[in-house]
C-alpha positions as CSV (number, residue, x, y, z in Angstrom):
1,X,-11.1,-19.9,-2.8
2,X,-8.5,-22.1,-3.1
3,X,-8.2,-24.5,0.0
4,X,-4.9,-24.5,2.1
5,X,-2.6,-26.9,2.1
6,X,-3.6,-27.6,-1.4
7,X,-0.2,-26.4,-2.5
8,X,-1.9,-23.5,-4.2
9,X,-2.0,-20.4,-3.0
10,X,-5.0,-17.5,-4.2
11,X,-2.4,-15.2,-4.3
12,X,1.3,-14.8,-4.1
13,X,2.6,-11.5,-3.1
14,X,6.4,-10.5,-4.4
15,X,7.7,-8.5,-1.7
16,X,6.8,-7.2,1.8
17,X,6.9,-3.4,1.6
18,X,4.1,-1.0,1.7
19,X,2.6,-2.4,-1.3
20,X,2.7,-5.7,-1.0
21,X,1.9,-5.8,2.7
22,X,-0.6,-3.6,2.4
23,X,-2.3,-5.9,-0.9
24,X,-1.8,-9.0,1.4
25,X,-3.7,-7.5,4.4
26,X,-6.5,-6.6,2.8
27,X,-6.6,-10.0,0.4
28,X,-6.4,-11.9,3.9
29,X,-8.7,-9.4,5.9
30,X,-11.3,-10.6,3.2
31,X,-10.6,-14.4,3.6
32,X,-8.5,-15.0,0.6
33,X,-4.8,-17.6,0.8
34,X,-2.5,-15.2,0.3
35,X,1.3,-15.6,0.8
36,X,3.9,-13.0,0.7
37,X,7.8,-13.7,0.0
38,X,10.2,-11.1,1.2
39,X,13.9,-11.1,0.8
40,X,14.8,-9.7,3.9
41,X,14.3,-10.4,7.2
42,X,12.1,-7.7,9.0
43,X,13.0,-5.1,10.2
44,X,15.6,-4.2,7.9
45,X,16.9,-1.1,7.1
46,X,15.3,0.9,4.0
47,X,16.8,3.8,2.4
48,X,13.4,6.2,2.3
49,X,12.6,9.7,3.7
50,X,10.6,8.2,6.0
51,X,7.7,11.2,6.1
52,X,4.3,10.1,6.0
53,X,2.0,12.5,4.7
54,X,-2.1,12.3,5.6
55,X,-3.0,10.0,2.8
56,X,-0.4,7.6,3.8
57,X,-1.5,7.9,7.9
58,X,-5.2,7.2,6.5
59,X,-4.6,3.9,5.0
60,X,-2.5,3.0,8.6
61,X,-5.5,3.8,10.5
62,X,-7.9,2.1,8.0
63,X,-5.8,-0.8,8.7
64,X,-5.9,-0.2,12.0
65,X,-1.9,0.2,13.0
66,X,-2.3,4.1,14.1
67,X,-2.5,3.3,17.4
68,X,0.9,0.5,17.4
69,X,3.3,2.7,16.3
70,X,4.8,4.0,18.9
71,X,7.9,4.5,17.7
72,X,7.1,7.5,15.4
73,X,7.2,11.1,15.5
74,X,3.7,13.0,15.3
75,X,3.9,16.8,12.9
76,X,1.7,18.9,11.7
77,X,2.7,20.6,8.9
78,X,5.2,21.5,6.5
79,X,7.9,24.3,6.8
80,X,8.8,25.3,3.3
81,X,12.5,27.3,2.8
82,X,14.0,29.2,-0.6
83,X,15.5,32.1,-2.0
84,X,16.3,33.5,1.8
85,X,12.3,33.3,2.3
86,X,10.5,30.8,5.2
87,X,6.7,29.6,4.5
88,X,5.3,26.8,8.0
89,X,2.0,25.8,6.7
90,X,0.0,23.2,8.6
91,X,-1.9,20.4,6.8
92,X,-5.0,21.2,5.6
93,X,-8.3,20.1,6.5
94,X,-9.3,17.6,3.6
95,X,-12.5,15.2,4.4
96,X,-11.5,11.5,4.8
97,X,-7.8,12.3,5.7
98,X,-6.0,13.4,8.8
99,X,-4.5,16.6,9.5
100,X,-1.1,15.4,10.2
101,X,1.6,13.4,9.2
102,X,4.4,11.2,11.2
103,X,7.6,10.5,10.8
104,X,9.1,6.8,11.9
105,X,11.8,5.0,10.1
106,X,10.9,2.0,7.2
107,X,12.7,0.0,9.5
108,X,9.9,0.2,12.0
109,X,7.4,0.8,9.4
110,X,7.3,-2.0,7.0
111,X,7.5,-4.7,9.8
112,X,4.7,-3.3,11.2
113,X,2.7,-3.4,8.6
114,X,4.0,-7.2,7.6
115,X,2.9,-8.2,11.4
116,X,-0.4,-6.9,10.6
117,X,-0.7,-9.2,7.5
118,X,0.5,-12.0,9.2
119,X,-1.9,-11.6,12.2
120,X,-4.3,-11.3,9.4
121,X,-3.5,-14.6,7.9
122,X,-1.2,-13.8,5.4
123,X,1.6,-16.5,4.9
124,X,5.0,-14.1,5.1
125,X,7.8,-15.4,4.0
126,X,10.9,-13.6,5.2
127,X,14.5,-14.0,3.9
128,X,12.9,-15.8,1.2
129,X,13.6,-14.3,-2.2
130,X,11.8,-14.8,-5.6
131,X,14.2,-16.3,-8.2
132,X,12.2,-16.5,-11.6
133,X,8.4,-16.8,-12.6
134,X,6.9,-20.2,-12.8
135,X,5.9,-20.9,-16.2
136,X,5.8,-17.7,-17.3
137,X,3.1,-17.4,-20.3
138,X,3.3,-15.6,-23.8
139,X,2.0,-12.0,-22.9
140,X,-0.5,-10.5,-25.1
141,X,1.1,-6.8,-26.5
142,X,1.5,-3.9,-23.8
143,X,0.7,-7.0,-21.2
144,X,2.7,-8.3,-18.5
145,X,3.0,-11.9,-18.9
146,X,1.0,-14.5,-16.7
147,X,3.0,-16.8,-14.7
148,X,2.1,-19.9,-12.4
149,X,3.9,-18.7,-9.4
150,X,7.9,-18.3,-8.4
151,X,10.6,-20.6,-7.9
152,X,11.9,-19.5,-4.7
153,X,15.4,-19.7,-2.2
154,X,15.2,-19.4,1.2
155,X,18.6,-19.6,4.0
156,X,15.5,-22.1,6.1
157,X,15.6,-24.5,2.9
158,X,18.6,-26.5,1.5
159,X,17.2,-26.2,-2.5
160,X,14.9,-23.6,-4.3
161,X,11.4,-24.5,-4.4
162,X,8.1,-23.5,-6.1
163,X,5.7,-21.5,-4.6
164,X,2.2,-21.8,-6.8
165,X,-0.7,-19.3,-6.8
166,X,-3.8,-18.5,-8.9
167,X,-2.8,-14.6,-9.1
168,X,0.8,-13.5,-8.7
169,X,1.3,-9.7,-7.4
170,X,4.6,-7.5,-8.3
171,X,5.6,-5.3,-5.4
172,X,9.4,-5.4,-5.1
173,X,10.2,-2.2,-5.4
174,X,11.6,0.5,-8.0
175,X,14.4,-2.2,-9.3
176,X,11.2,-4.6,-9.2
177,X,13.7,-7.7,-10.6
178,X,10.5,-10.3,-10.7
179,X,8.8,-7.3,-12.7
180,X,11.2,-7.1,-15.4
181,X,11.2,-10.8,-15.8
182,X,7.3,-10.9,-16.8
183,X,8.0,-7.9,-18.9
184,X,7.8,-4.6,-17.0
185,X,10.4,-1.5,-18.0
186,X,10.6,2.1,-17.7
187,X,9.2,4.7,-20.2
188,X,12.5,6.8,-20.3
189,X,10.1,9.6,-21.4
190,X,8.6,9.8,-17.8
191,X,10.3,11.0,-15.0
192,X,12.5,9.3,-12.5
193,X,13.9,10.7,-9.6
194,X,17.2,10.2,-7.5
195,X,17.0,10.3,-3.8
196,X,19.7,9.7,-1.2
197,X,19.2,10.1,2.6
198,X,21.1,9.9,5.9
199,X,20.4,10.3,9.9
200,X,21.6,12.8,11.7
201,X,21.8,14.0,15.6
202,X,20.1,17.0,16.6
203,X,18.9,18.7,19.5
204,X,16.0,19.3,17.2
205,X,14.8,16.2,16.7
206,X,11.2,16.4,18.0
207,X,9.8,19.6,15.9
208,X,6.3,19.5,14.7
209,X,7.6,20.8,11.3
210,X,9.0,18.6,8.7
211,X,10.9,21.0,6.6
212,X,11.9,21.2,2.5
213,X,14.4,23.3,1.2
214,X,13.2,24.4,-2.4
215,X,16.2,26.0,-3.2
216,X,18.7,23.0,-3.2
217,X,22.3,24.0,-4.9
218,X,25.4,22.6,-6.2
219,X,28.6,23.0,-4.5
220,X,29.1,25.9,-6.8
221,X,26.4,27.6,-5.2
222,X,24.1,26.9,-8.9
223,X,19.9,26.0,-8.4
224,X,19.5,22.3,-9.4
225,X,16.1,21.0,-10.4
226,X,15.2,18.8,-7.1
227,X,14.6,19.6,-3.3
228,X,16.3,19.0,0.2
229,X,14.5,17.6,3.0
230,X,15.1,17.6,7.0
231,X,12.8,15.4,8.8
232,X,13.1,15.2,12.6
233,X,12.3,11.4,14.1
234,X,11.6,12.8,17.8
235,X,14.3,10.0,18.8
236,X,17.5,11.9,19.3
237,X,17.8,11.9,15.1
238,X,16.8,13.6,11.7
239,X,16.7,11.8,8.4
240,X,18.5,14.4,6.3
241,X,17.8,14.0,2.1
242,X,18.3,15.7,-1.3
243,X,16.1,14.1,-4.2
244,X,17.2,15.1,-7.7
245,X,14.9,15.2,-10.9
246,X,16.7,13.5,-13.8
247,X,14.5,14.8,-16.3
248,X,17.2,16.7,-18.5
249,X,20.3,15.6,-19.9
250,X,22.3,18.2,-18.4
251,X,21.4,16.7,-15.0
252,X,22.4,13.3,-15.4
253,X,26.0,13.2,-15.1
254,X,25.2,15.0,-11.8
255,X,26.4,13.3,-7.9
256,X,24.2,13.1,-5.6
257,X,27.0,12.6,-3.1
258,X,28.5,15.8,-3.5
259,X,24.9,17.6,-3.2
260,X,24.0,15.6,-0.7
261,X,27.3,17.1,0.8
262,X,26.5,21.0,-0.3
263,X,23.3,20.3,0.9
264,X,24.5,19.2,4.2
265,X,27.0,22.4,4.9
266,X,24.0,24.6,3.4
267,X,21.5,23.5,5.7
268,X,20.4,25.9,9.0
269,X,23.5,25.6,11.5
270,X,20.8,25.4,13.7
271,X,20.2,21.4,12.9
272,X,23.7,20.8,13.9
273,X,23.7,18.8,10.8
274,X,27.5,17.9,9.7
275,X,29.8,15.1,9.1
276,X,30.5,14.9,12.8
277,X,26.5,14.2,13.9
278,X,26.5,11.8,10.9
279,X,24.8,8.6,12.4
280,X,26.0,6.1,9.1
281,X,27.1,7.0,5.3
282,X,24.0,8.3,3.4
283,X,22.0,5.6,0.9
284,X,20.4,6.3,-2.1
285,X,18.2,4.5,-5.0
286,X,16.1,5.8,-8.1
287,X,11.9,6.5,-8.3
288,X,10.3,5.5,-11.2
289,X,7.8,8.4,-11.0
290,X,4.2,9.3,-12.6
291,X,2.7,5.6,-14.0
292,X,6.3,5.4,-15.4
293,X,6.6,1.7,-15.2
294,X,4.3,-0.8,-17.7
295,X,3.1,-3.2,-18.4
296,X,0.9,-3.3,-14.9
297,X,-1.2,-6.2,-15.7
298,X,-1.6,-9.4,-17.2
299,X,-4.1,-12.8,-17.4
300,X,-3.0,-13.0,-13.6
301,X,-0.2,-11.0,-12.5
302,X,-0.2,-7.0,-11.9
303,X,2.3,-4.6,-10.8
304,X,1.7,-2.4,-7.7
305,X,3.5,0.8,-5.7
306,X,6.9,1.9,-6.9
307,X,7.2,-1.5,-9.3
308,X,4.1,0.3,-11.3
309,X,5.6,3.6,-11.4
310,X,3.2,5.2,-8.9
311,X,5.3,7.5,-7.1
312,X,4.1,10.9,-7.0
313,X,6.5,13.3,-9.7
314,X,5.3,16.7,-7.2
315,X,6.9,15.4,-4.7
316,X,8.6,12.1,-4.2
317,X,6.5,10.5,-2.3
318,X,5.7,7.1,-2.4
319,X,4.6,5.1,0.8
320,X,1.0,6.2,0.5
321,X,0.5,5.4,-2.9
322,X,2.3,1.7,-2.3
323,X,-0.4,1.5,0.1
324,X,-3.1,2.9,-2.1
325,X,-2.9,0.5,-4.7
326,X,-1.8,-2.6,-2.6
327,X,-5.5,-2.3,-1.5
328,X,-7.0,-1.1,-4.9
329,X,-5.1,-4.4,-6.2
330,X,-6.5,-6.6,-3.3
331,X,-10.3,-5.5,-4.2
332,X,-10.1,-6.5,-8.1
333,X,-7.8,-9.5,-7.3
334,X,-10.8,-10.3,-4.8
335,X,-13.5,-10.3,-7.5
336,X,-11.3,-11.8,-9.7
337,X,-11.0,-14.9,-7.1
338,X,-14.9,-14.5,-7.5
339,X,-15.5,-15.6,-10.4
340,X,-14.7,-12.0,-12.8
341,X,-10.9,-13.5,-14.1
342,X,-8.7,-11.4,-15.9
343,X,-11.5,-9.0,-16.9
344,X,-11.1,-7.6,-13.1
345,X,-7.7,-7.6,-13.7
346,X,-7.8,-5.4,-16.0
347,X,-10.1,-3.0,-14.1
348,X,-7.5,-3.0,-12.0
349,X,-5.6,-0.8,-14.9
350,X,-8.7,1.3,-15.3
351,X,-8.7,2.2,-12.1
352,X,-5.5,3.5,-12.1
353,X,-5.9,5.5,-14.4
354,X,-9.4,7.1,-13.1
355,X,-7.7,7.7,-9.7
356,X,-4.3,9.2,-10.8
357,X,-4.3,9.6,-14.6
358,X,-5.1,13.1,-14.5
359,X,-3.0,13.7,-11.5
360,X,0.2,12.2,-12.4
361,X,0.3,14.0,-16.2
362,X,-0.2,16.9,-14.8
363,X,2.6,16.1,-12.3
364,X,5.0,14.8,-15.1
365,X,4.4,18.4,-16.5
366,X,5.0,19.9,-13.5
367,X,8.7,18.3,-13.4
368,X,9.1,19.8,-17.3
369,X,8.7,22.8,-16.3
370,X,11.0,22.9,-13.1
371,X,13.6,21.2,-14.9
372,X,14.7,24.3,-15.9
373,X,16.5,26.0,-13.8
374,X,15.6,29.5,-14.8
375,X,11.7,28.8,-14.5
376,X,12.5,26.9,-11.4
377,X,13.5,30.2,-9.9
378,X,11.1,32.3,-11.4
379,X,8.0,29.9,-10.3
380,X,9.4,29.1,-6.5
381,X,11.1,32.8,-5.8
382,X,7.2,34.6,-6.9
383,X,5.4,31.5,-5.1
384,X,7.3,32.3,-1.9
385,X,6.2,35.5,-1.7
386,X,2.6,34.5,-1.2
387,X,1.3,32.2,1.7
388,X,-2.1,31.7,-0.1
389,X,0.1,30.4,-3.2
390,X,2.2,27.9,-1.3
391,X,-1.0,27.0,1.1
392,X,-2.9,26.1,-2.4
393,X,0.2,24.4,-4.1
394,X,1.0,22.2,-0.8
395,X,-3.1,20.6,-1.5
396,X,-2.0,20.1,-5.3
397,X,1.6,18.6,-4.8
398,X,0.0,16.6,-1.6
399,X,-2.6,15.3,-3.8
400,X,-5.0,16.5,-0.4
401,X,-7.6,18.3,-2.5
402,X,-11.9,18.4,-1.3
403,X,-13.5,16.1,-3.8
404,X,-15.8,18.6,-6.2
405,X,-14.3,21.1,-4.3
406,X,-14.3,24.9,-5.7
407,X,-11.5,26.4,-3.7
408,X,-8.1,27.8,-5.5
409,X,-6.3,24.5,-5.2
410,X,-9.2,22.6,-7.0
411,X,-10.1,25.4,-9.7
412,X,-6.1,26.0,-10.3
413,X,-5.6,22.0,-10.6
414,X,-8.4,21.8,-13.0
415,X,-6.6,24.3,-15.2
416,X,-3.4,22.3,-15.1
417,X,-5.1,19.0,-16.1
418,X,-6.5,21.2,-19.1
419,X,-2.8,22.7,-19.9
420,X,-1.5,19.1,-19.5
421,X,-3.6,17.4,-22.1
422,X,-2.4,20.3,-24.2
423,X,0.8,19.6,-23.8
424,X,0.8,15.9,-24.3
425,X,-0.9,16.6,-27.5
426,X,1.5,18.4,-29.0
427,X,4.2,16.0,-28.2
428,X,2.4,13.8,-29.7
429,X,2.8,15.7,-32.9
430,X,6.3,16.3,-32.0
431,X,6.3,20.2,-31.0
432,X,8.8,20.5,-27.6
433,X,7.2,22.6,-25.3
């Protein structure tokens, strides 16, 4: 290890979300110099839908912060709406994962998990932003290139400064500035969602159900290829959403702030959702979805959480899998420290793709084929009418299926992965399916 104060840290972490404070606790639970720079000072607020599912409350408790967050809002399942037809299914039981979710705001969230890298022995830096790489290297083709740290600006500090480190990790989110500066971009082939969000009051706030509207129309009253959400926070408030797919180019001219608004006088009178129980104007931002970000690694730099790409195309979610791979990055930068160099790096990359390849092309199909609208229908009007459908579906788009498992979530996934691989085949050849 690198000793400290030797102006070098092992690791320098590029941003203090999920991700990166999840890669920094885990580098510094294992004994490694790791510092973190974050932009903002925590909390801050964070446009998000703030819904954790089971896999992202199974990395919390493996990081022991179940217990501390006392600010959020237990559930236990999802409550699934469209086409004048209601679905509540509770989260299944899955080995290794809880069998329910919680709701607490990213403002709570992500300083919780900071403090818990801190009291870890991370370094985190906080209103301290990343200007530029330090001596960024020649990347090898499809690499990221390798860089000696960042020359960083803090309001503390009169002048920028350099912050060095053996390893440099990308985690600044889906704009991920520091990432396109070492050579990341998006694969406009993949696809990328748009999300905007807002809090509500509601004398509702504390349900056990977080509930999705499948369904989600235009002000004309016309399907759309995305989904609505209303998530209670058990504190007086619901966060209130609409996430758009802009997979097609019929769908890109489209405003989210006027669906947000259909969405809004569409939703259940019962939530007493409307401009008058607004809490704040609705935010929004993009998700690079399905491994649709690259380069993810270099001699000693790798991209992690929503700067890789990793958000989930089923269903927008992205917290747990910031988590996921701020850890899975933590372990190979660990045996890279060690002694293994950029070879672990690059395992890193392997990894990825053993643990979600698969998964995220057949998700990137999956947003294909509900890009159109009339298949959209077809598909989520006949899966409404059967519980056993939407219970098996939920595992799939939760990604909350038994390992070797032979039940009808695992068997129909299987069949998809096969169908996928068709498909990507054939683009490959050119034939549109």
């Amino acid at each position: 290890m690198a000793k400290r104060g030797d102006n070098v840290h092992d690791v320098l972490v590029i941003g203090g979300g999920p991700s990166g404070s999840s890669c920094a606790y885990w580098l510094a639970e294992a004994g490694w110099d790791v510092a973190v720079v974050e932009k903002k000072e925590l909390p801050r607020e964070k446009t998000c839908g703030d819904g954790l599912t089971p896999r992202a409350v199974r990395q919390l408790a493996d990081m022991g912060l179940e217990d501390s967050m006392t600010g959020a809002h237990r559930y236990g399942g999802l409550r699934s709406i469209a086409f004048g037809r209601t679905i509540e299914l509770r989260w299944p039981e899955v080995p290794g994962f809880p069998t329910y979710g919680y709701t607490i705001t990213r403002h709570d969230l992500d300083a919780l998990v900071a403090e818990r890298a801190s009291k870890a022995g991370a370094t985190v830096l906080q209103g301290t932003e990343a200007l530029e790489p330090l001596e960024p290297a020649e990347p090898e083709s499809g690499a990221l290139a390798g860089c000696g740290g960042a020359m960083v600006s803090s309001k503390a500090a009169a002048s920028p400064a350099e912050l060095r480190a053996r390893y440099v990790v990308v985690a600044d989110g889906a704009n991920s500035r520091f990432g396109r500066a070492l050579g990341t971009s998006r694969d406009r082939n993949y696809p990328q969602g748009m999300a905007l969000r807002g809090y509500y009051r509601s004398e509702r706030h504390d349900e056990e159900w977080i509930e999705s509207h499948l369904d989600i129309r235009d002000a004309d009253g016309d399907v759309v290829p995305g989904y609505g959400w209303i998530f209670p926070l058990g504190d007086g408030r619901v966060n209130v959403g609409v996430g758009l797919l802009s997979t097609d180019q019929r769908w890109k001219g489209l405003n989210t702030s006027r669906l947000m608004d259909a969405f809004v006088a569409q939703a259940p009178k019962s939530w007493g959702i409307s401009p008058e129980t607004s809490c704040a104007p609705a935010t929004g931002g993009r998700l690079p979805m399905g491994l649709g970000v690259g380069p993810r690694t270099g001699i000693n730099t790798l991209a992690i959480g929503d700067a890789g790409g990793l958000i989930n195309p089923f269903n927008g979610e992205g917290i747990a899998y910031g988590y996921e791979t701020g850890r899975m990055a933590a372990a190979f930068l660990g045996q890279a420290l060690a002694g293994g160099g950029a070879e672990s790096i690059a395992d890193y990359e392997r990894h990825l793709d053993e643990i979600y390849g698969d998964y995220y092309r057949v998700g990137r199909a999956f947003v294909r084929l509900i890009s159109d609208p009339r298949r959209m229908r077809l598909c989520v009007s006949s899966g409404m009418h059967s519980r056993a459908f939407m219970a098996q579906l939920m595992r799939i788009m939760a990604n909350l299926m038994r390992p070797q498992g032979s039940g009808p979530a695992e068997v129909g996934y299987r069949a998809m992965v096969g169908m996928a691989g068709v498909l990507q085949r054939l683009e490959k050849v050119g034939i549109s399916v």
